[in-house]
C-alpha positions in Angstrom: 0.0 0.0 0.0 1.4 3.5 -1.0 1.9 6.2 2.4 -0.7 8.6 2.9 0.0 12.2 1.5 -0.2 14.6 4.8 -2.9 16.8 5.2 -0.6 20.3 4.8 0.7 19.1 1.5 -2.8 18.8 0.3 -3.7 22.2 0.4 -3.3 25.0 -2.2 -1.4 27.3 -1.4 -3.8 30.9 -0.8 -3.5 33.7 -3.3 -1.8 36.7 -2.2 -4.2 39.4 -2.7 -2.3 43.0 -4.0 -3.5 46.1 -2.1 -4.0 47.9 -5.6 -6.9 45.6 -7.1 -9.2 45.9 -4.0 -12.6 45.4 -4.3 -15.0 48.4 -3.7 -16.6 49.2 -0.6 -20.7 47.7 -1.1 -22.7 50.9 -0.8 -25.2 51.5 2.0 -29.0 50.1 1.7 -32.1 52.3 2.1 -35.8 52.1 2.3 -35.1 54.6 -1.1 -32.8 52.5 -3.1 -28.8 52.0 -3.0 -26.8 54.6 -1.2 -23.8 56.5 -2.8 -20.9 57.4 -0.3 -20.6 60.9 -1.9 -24.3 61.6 -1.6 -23.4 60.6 2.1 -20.7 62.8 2.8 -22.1 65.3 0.9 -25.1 65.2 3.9 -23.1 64.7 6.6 -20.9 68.0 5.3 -24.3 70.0 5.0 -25.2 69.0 8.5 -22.5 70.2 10.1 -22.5 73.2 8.4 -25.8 73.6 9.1 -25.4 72.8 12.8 -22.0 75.9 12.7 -24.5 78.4 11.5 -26.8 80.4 14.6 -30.3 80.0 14.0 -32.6 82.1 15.9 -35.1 80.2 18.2 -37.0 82.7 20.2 -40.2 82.3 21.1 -42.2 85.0 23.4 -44.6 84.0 26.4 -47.4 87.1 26.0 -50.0 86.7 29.1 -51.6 89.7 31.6 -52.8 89.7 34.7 -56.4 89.2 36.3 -59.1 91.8 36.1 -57.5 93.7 33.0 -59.4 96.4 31.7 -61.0 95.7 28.3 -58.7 98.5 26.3 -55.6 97.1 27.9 -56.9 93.6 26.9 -57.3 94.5 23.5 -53.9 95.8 23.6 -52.3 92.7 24.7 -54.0 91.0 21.3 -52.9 93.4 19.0 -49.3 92.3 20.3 -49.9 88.8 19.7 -51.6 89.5 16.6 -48.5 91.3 15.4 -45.7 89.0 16.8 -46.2 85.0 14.9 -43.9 83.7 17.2 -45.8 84.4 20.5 -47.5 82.2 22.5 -50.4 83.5 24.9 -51.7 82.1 27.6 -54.2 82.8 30.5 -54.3 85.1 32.8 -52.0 85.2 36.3 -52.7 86.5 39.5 -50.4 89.4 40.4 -49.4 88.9 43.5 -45.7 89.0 45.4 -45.2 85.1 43.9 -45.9 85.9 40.7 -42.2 85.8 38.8 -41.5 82.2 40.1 -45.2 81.5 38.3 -44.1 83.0 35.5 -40.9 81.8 35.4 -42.3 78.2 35.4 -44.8 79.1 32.7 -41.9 80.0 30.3 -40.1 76.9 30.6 -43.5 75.1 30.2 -44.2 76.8 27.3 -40.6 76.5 25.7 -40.2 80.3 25.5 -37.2 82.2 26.5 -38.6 85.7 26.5 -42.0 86.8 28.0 -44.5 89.8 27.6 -46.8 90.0 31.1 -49.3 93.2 30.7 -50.0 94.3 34.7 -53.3 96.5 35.0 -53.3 97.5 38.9 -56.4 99.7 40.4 -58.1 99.0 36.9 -56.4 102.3 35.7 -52.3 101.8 35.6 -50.9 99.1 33.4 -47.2 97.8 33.2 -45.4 96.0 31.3 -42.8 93.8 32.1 -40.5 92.7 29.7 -38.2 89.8 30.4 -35.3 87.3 29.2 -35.8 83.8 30.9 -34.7 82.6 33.3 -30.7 84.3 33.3 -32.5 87.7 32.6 -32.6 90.4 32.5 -36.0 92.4 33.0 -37.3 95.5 32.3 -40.6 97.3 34.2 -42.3 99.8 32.2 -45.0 102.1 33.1 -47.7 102.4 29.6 -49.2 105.3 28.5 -51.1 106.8 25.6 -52.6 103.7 25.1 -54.6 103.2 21.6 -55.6 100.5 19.9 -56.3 99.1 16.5 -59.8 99.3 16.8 -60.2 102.4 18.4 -57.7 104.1 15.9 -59.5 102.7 12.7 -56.6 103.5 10.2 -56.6 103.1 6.8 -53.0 101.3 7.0 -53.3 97.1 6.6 -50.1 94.9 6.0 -50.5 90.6 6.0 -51.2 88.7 8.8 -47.7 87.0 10.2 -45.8 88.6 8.3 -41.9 89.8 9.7 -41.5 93.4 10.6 -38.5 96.0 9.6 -37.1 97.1 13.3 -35.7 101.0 13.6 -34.1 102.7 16.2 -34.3 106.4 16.5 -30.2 107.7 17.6 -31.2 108.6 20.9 -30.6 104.5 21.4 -27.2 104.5 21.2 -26.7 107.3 23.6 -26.1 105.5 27.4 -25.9 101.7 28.3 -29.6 101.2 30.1 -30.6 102.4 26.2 -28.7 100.3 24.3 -29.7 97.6 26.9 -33.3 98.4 26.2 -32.3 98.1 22.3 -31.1 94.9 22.5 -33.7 93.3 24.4 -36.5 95.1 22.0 -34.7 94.1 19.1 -34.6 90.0 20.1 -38.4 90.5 21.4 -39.7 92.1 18.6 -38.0 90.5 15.9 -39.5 87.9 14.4 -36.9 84.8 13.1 -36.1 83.6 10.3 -38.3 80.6 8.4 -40.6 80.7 11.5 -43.5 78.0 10.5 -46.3 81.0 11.7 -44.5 84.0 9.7 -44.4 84.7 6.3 -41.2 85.8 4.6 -42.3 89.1 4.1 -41.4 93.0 5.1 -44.2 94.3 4.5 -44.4 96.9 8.1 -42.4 98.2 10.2 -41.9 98.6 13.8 -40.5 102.2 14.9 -38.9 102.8 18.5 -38.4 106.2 19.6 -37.3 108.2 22.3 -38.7 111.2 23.3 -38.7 112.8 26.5 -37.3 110.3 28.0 -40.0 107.6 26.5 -39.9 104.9 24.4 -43.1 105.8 21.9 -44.1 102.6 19.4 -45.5 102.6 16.2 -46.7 100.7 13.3 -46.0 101.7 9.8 -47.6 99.6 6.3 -44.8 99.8 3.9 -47.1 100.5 0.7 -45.7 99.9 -2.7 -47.3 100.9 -6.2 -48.1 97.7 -7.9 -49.2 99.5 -11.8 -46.9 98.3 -14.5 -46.1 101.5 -15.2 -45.4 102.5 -11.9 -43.3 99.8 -10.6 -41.1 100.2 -8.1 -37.2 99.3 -9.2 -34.6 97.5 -6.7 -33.9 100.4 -4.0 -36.7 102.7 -5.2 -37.5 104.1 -2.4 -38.8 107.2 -3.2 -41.6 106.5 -4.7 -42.4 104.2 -1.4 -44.7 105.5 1.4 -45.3 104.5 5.2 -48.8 104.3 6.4 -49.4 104.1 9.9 -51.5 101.0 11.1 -51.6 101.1 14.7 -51.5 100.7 17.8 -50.0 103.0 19.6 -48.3 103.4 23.1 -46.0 104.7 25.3 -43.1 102.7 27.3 -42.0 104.6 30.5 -38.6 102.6 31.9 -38.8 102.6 35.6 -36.0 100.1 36.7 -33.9 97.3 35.2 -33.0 94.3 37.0 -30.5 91.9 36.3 -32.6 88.5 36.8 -35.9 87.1 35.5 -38.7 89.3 37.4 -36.7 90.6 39.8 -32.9 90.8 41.1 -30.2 93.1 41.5 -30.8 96.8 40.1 -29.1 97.7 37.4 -30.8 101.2 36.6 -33.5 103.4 37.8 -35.1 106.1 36.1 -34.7 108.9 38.8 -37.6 111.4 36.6 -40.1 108.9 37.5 -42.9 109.6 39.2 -46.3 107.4 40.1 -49.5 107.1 38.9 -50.6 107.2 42.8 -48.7 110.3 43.3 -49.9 112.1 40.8 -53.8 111.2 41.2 -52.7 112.4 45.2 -51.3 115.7 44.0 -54.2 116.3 42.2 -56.8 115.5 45.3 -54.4 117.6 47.3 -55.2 120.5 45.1 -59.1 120.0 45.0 -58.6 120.0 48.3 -56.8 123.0 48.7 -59.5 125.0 46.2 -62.1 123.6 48.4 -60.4 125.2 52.2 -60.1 128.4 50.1 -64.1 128.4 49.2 -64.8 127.7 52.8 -62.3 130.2 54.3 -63.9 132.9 52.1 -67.0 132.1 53.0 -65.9 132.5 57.2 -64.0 136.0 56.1 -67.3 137.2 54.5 -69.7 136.4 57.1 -67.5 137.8 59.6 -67.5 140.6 58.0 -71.1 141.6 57.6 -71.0 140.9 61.7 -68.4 143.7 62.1 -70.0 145.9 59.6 -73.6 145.8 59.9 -76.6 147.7 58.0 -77.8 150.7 59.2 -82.0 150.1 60.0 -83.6 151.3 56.8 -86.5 153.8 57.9 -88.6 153.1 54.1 -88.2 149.2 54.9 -92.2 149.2 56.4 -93.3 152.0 53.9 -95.9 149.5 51.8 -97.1 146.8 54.8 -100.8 147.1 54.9 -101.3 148.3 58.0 -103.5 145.8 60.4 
């Protein structure tokens, strides 16, 4: 019988495979089909580029406070008619506790900024204006209150649409202004590709300062839309501003360096209450009315010092008994 070949010298050798003729990597599998790497890369390139850029999330929390009057009511939703990215919600009782309310309300809600409309006395309304939860806030006394409905002007502009924002030069003047700049400009500008806004600038939103006041108004950009008048890139001559309302008054009275409350950053030292005016004024009905009275003692105590001499005609025409 011949010897048995062992087991090693059976085997082919293995073939040597060459680094060069590799075989190409099999590309990825989807519910859409076969997956090319470069379309890959190309996505994961766009997302992180996409994820380097800022994109603006804000999102404003615009609620008031029990027993509102109706006109400041109707103020509060012309706000959150005019700002797509608000989000209202019901009312909140003012009392001492009311910022760690609030504060919880925003985070609910997802919001990092917050509107809260303050009637007190059913007369005085305030406004506080806040960044949550770091801060900072801003209390503000409102006056010259109209709205949209009591106006009635002829001005109209689309319904979510994102407003223009200008300053007057008085902003960039002190710190607490350009403070108060920054935070209107982040509340009242409305982000970019917002699902509620349209992307339009079709109004815009003027700040001013005048006597110390913020004053706030609402301006329709209105274009000509004839063929033969149509308005060229930059032609802005032949565009014209009509006002659409409403209207108000912001009167700063401190700043404070956390969410509803905090440190002091700045007070306005010209301000001056609603209570202390409406006490002045009784004051001075008050005085008018001592002056009436006083008059009235001076006189009579006069005709006691000087009294009439007895007229002798005053019996002349009696019928005699």
């Amino acid at each position: 019988m011949g010897r048995k070949r062992k087991h090693s010298e059976t085997e082919a050798p293995a073939p040597v495979k060459k680094s060069d003729e590799s075989a190409p990597e099999r590309p990825k599998r989807t519910l859409l089909g076969w997956k090319d790497k470069s379309e890959g890369e190309a996505e994961k390139s766009k997302a992180l580029s996409s994820s380097s850029v800022f994109r603006n999330k804000e999102k404003v929390l615009v609620t008031c406070s029990r027993r509102i009057s109706f006109r400041y009511r109707h103020l509060m939703l012309n706000m959150v008619s005019l700002l797509p990215h608000c989000k209202k919600d019901s009312k909140v009782e003012a009392k001492s506790s009311k910022g760690a309310t609030l504060n919880e309300l925003i985070g609910l809600k997802g919001s990092s900024s917050c509107l809260f409309f303050e009637c007190r006395k059913h007369k005085d309304l305030y406004l506080w204006m806040v960044k949550s939860p770091a801060g900072p806030s801003v209390k503000f006394l409102v006056n010259a209150v109209h709205t949209m409905e009591e106006l009635k002007l002829t001005g109209n502009h689309l319904k979510g649409s994102r407003p223009l924002l200008t300053f007057s030069s008085n902003f960039d003047k002190d710190a607490h202004w350009k403070l108060l700049k920054e935070m209107l400009t982040q509340v009242f500008g409305v982000p970019k590709e917002h699902r509620k806004s349209k992307p339009y600038h079709d109004h815009v939103f003027v700040f001013s300062i005048v006597d110390d006041h913020i004053w706030f108004r609402n301006y329709q950009i209105s274009v000509p839309h004839n063929e033969s008048d149509k308005v060229a890139k930059g032609g802005l001559d032949k565009m014209t501003l009509i006002e659409v309302g409403p209207r108000f008054c912001l009167n700063p009275i401190k700043i404070f360096g956390g969410s509803f409350g905090g440190p002091t950053l700045y007070e306005n030292p010209f301000y001056v209450s609603p209570n202390q005016i409406r006490a002045l004024e009784k004051r001075n009905k008050a005085g008018k009315f001592a002056k009436k009275i006083k008059a009235k003692t001076r006189r009579k105590m006069h005709e006691l010092s000087n009294p009439l001499e007895p007229d002798e005609f005053a019996d002349m025409w009696k019928d005699d008994e």
